[in-house]
N, C-alpha and C positions, 0 to 999 in steps of 0.2 A: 440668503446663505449665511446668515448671522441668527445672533441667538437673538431673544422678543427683547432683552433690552439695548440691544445694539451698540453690547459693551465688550466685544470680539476686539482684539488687539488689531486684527488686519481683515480683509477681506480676502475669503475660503479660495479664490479664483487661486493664488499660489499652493496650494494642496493640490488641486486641477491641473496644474501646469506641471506637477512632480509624475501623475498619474498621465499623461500626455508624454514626456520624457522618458519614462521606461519605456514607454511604447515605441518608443524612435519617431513620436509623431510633432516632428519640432516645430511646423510652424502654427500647430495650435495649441503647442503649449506655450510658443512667445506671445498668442494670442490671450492668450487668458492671462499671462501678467500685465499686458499689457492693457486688459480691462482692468487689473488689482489696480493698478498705479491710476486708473481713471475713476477711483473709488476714493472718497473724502476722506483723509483720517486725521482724530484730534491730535492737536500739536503735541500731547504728553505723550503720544503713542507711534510718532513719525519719526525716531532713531531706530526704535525698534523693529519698525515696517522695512524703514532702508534698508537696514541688516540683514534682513530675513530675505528681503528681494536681491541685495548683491549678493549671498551664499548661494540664490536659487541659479543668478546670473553665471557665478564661478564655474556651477557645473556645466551648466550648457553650452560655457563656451570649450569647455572640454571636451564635453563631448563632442562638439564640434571640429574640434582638434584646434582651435587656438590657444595653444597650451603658454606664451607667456603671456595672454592677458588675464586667460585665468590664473595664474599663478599671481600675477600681480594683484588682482583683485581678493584674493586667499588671504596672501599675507596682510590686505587691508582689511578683510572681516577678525583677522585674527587679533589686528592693533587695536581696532574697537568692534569688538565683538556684540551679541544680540544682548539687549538689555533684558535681563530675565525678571517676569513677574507677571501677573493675570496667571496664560494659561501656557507660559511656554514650558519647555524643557529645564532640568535644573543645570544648574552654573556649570557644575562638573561636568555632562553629558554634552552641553553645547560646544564647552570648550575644545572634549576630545572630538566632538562631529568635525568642528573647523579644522581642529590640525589633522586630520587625517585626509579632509580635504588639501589643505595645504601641500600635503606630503603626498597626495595622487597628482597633481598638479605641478609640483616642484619634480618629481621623477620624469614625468611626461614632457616638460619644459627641456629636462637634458636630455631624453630622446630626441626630441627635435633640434636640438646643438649637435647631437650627434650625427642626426641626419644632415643637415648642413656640412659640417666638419667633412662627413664623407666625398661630399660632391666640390668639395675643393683642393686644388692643387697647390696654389700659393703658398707658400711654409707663412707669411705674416697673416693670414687668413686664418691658417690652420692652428697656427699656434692662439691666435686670441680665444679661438672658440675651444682650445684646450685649457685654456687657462679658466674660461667662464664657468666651462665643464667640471674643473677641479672645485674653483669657490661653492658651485652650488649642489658637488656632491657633498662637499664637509657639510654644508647647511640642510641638506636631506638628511645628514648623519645625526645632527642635531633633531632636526623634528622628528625622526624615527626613534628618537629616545625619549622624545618628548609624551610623543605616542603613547609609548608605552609603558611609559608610569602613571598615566593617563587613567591606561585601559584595567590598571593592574589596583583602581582605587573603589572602593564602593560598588565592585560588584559589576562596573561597566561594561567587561568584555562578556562576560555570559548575560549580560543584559542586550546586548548586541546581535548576540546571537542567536537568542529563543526569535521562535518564529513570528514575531506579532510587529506590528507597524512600527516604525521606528525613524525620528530623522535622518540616519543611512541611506544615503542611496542601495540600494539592491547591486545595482552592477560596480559597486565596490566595497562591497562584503567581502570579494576572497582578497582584498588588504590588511584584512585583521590579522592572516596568519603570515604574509610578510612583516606585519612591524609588530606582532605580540612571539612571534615565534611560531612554525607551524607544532611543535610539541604543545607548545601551552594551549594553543587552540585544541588541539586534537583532545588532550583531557577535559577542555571544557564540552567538547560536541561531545563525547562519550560518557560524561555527567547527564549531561541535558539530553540525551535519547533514553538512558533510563529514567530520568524524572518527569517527562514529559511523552504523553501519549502521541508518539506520533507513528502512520500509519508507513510501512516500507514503501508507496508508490507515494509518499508528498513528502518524504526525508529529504529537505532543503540544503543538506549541508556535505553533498559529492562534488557542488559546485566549486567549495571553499577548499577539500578538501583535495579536490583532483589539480585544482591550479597551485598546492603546495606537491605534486608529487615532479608535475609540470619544472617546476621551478628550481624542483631539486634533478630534475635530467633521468626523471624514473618513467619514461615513457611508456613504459607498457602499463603500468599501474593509470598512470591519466589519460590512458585512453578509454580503459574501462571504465573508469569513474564519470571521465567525460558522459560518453555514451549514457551512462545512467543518469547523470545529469540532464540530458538534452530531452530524455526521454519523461523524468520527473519536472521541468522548468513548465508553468505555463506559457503558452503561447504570445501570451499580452506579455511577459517579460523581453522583451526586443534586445536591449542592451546586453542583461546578464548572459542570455541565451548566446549571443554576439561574442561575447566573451570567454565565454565555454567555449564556443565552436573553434575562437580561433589557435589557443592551445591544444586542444582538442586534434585538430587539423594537424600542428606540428608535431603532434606525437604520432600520431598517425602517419607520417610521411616521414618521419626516424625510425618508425619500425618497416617504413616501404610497402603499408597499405596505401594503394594507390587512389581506387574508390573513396577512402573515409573521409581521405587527405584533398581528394579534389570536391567531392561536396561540403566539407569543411569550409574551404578556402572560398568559396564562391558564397555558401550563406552568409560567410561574416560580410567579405564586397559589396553584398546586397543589402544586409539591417545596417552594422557599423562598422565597416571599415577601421575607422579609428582604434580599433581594437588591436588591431596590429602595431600602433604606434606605441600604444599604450602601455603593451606587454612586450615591446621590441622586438616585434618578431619579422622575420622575412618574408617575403611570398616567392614560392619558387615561381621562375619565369623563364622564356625564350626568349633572347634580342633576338629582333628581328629590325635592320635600318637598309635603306636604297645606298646604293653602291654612290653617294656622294661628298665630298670631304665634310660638310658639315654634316647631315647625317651618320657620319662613324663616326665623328669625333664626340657626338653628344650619347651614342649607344657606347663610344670604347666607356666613360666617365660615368655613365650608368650602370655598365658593372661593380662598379667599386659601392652604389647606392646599399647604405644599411636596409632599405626595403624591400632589399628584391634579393635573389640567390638563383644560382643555375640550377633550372629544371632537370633531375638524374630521373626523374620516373615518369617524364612523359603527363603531368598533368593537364594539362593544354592551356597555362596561363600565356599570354605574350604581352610583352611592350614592343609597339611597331612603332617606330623613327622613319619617316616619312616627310619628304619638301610639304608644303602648304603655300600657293605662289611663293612670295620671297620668303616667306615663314616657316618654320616647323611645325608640326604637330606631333606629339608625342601620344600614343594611346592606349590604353590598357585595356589587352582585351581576354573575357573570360573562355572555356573552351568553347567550342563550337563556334569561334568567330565572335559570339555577342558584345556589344562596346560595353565596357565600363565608362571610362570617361576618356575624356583626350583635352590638352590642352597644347595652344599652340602659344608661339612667343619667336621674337627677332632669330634669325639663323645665324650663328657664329661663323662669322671669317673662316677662321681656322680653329684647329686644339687649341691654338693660344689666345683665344678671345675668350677672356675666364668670365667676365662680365654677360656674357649671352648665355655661356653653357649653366653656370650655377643658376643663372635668372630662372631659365627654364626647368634647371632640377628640381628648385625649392617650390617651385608652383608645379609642380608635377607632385611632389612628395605631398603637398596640403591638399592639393584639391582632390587628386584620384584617390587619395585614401580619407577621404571623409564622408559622411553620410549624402545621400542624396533627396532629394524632397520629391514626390510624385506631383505633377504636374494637377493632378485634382487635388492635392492639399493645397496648393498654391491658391486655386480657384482660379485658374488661367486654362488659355486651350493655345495649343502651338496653332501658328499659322496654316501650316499646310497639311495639320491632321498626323501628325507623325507622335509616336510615342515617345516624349523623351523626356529628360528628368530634371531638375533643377538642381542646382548646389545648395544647401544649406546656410551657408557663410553670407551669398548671395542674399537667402530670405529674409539674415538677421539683421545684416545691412539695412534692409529696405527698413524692417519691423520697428528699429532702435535708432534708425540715425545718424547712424556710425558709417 
């Protein structure tokens, strides 16, 4: 996988693992880093290796939805960035790749303060995670400027955007027209469809531009785009695809398509959940809890959850609040009954056992809305023959050591 003089900066196995990653196929693209790193590299070429493997690591753990590790390992590719020379990327391009990393990462870190924040009642709880919330909006504010002078240099953003391989991730393309502007975007895709032959059924850029109509609350306009999007994405794009659907989905269920909005809502549950984090969006839902003091008290506290919102059209999403012997279980289930996930944890005394109810929110918020691993990626078989799916977090754990 190297060239005949075996003077390749890294070994190819992390391009393999980017192409395993859109797929949502995570634990064989932690596989394949995990042979790069079992791959010899000359010491002149091992800063540049590391780099190249923590930007790979930043995003997986995003997508994974561990959003302040990745964030913190972002702003460390950014302090010392990938040493450019052989055959990488040029200085300019790599630098804006990291900060927009950075800045998917740092937005996603304060959705999950926010989702915390929600599931608290304590005013000294609440205020800290508002105050964390304020520092690292102004520092979002910062890298989204940064971005964008970035983007605004050498050509970068229509370099970005023509349709050819690129160190971009795919399923955070439509951030180019949150931190370049959706107008500035929009003149560049409508330059680059006249200059560039490209065919009405593989036009890549409804994606970009339906999550800027999204964005701006023009829901009829992103659904249609949507739609066309979902219809032009290939199939092997898992994440992008993911990502569409799930704006997609809330436009759909603002205009009170019921249909578009419940198979919206269940594709994204099923490739990447995280997209919902990602984008801050709701899932509409039913509480559903047994008539017992801690079971209401952990369903009252769950309404107020940034992730969820009451069901007005009947989608058939539910969170069922249920004892588990001494424990709870909390579970997400899609229509027709099917489990998403469920996790349980200690059952709170009463309302005022803040310690049990947030325990259980916060592991409820990460784990049911992150990807799940199918038990034959795993290369495991359940004991007693039952279908069931692993966590992703779980895999990486094992994979890394962590």
């Amino acid at each position: 996988m190297q060239a005949p003089l075996h003077d390749c900066p890294a070994s190819a196995h992390t391009h393999l693992a980017n192409l395993y990653q859109l797929q949502g196929d995570f634990r064989r693209a932690i596989a394949a880093v995990q042979e790069a790193r079992a791959q010899t590299v000359p010491r002149r070429l091992r800063q540049q290796f590391e780099m190249n493997f923590t930007a790979w690591l930043t995003r997986l753990l995003f997508a994974l939805g561990r959003f302040d590790r990745a964030f913190e390992l972002a702003e460390r590719v950014l302090d010392a960035p990938d040493r450019v020379g052989l055959l990488s990327y040029s200085a300019e391009l790599m630098e804006t790749i990291y900060t927009l990393d950075d800045y998917a990462a740092l937005q996603a870190h304060i959705e999950d303060l926010r989702e915390q924040r929600s599931a608290r009642e304590g005013l000294g709880d609440r205020l800290l995670r508002g105050a964390q919330i304020v520092r690292l909006r102004l520092l979002a504010w910062a890298r989204r400027r940064q971005a964008a002078r970035l983007l605004a240099q050498h050509g970068l953003l229509r370099g970005l955007l023509r349709p050819y391989l690129k160190p971009l991730p795919s399923w955070n393309l439509p951030l180019l027209g949150e931190v370049a502007g959706d107008a500035v975007v929009g003149t560049v895709i409508r330059e680059l469809r006249q200059s560039i032959e490209l065919r009405a059924a593989t036009d890549p850029y409804a994606a970009i531009e339906g999550e800027g109509d999204a964005r701006r609350g023009e829901a009829a306009a992103a659904l249609k785009r949507g739609r066309l999007a979902l219809q032009q994405l290939p199939a092997e794009e898992v994440l992008l695809r993911a990502r569409v659907a799930a704006w997609t989905a809330a436009s759909a269920y603002a205009l009170g398509d019921r249909r578009q909005a419940r198979q919206g809502f269940e594709a994204v549950l099923d490739r990447w959940p995280t997209a919902l984090r990602v984008l801050g969006l709701p899932l509409p839902v039913r509480l559903r809890s047994v008539a017992t003091p801690a079971a209401q008290a952990l369903a009252a506290r769950l309404e107020r959850s940034r992730r969820l919102t009451a069901d007005t059209l009947g989608l058939g999403f539910v969170v069922d609040v249920h004892p588990l012997g001494e424990a709870l279980e909390v579970c997400l289930l899609a229509p027709r009954g099917r489990r998403i996930d469920c996790v349980q944890g200690r059952a709170p005394r009463d309302a005022s056992d803040e310690a049990a109810l947030t325990a259980l929110i916060d592991t409820f918020h990460r784990q049911a809305f992150a990807p799940k691993i199918d038990l034959t990626q795993q290369d495991i078989n359940s004991l007693d023959g039952s279908a069931c799916r692993g966590r992703a977090e779980d895999v990486l754990d094992q994979a890394l050591g962590n």
